[in-house]
C-alpha positions as CSV (number, residue, x, y, z in Angstrom):
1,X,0.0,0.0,0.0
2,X,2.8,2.1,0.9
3,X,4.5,1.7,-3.1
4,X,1.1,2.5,-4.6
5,X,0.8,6.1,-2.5
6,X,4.4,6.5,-3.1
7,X,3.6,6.4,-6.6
8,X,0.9,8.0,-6.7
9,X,2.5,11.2,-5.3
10,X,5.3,10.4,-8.0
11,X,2.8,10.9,-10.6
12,X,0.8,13.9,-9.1
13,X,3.9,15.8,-8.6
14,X,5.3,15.2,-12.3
15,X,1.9,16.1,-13.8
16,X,2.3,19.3,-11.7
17,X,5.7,20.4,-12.9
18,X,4.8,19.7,-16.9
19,X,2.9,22.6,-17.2
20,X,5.9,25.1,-17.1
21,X,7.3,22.8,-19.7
22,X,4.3,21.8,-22.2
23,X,3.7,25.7,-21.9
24,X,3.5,27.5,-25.6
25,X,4.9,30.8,-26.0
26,X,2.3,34.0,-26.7
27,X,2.9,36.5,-28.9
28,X,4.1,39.1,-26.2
29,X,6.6,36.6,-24.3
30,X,9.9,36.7,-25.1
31,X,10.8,33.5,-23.4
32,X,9.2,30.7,-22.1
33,X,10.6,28.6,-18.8
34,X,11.6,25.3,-19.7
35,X,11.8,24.1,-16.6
36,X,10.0,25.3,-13.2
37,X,11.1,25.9,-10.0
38,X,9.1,23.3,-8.3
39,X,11.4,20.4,-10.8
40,X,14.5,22.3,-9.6
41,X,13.3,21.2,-6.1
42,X,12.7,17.8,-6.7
43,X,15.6,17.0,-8.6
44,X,17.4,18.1,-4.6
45,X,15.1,16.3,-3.2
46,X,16.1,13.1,-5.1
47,X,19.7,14.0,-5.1
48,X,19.8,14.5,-1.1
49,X,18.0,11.3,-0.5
50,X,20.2,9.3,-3.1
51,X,23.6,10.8,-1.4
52,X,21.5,9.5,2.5
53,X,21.3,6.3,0.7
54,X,24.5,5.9,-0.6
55,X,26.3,7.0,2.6
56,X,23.9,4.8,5.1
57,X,24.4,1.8,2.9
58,X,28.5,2.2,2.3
59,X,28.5,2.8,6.1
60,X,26.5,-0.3,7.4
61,X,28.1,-2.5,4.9
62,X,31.7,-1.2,5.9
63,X,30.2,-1.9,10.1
64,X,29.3,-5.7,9.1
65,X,32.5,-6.2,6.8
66,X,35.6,-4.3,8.2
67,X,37.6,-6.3,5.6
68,X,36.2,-4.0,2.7
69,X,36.0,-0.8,3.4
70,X,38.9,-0.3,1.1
71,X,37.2,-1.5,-1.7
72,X,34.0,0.0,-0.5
73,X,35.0,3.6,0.0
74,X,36.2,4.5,-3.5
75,X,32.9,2.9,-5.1
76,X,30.6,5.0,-2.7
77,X,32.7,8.1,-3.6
78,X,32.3,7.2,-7.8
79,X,28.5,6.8,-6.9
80,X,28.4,10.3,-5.1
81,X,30.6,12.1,-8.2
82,X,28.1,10.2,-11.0
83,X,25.0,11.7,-8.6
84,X,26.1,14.7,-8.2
85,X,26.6,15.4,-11.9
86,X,23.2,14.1,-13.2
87,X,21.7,16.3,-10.3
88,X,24.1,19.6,-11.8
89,X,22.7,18.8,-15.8
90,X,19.3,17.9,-14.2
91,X,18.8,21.7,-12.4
92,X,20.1,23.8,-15.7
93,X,17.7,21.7,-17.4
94,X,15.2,22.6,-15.2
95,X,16.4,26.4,-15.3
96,X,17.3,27.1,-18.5
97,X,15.1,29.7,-20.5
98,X,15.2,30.3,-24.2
99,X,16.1,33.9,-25.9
């Protein structure tokens, strides 16, 4: 029950940041906003709960296995860089504007 409400507010939340974007210019705008403020919001939403999940996971992993937290360490740390970029193209997608 929990998945389908997750969903659900996954769904009701993308339906209300495509408006900015399905949005057609008038004759009087110069620009119209690609993205919305709202999307730039979720995208650090996602990106701050991704970076939780990598750290609690590297760190319980390296508590059960001492052994590997030299192997560990430099895969959570890749993870983080490849997050951390998708999140940086994600929010100038979300912020660009057109001339």
């Amino acid at each position: 029950m929990k998945t389908y409400g997750l969903a659900l507010l996954a769904v009701l939340l993308v339906m209300c940041c495509a408006s900015p974007v399905l949005a057609q210019a008038t004759a009087n705008s110069t620009s119209v906003l690609y993205g919305s403020p709202i999307g730039a919001g979720l995208v650090i939403l996602g990106a701050g709960f991704g970076f939780g999940k990598i750290g609690a996971s590297a760190l319980e992993s390296m508590a059960r296995q001492p052994e590997v937290a030299n192997k560990i360490q430099p895969a959570m740390i890749i993870i983080a860089a490849l997050l951390e970029g998708a999140t940086f193209f994600a929010l100038l997608i979300c912020l660009i504007k057109t001339t």
